[in-house]
C-alpha positions in Angstrom: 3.9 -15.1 0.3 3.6 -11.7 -1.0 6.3 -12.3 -3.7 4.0 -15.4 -5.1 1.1 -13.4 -5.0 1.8 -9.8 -5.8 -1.3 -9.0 -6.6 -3.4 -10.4 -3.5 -0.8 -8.5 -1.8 -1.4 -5.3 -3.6 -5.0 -5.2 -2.8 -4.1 -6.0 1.1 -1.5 -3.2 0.9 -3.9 -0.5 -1.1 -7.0 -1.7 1.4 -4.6 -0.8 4.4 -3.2 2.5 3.2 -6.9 3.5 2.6 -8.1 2.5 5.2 -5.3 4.4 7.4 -6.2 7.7 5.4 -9.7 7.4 6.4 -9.0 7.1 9.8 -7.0 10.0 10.0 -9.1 12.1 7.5 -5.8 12.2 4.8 -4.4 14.0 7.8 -0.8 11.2 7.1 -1.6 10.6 3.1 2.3 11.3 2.1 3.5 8.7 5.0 1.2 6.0 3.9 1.9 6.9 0.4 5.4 6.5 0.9 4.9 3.1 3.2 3.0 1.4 1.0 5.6 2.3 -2.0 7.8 0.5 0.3 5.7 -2.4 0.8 5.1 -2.7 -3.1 9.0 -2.7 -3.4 9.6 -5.2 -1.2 7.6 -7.8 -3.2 8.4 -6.4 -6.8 5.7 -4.8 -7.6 6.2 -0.8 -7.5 2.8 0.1 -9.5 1.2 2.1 -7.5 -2.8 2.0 -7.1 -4.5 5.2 -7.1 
């Protein structure tokens, strides 16, 4: 699904890396960082949104 719709998935996978640095006060921003360059990867679309 994500491959079809990169950028629906892009907005799911920024909403959910913000949403985990809110929670945990930017305490883990690298880790997300890094995860959701993963996730991006994964469906071709490595443009991060910051």
């Amino acid at each position: 699904m994500a491959k079809g719709h990169p950028d629906q998935a892009d907005k799911g996978v920024a909403g959910a890396e913000r949403l985990v640095d809110e929670r945990t006060g930017d305490k883990c921003d690298a880790q997300t960082y890094k995860a959701a360059e993963a996730a991006r990867r994964s469906y071709g679309n490595d443009t991060p949104e910051r």
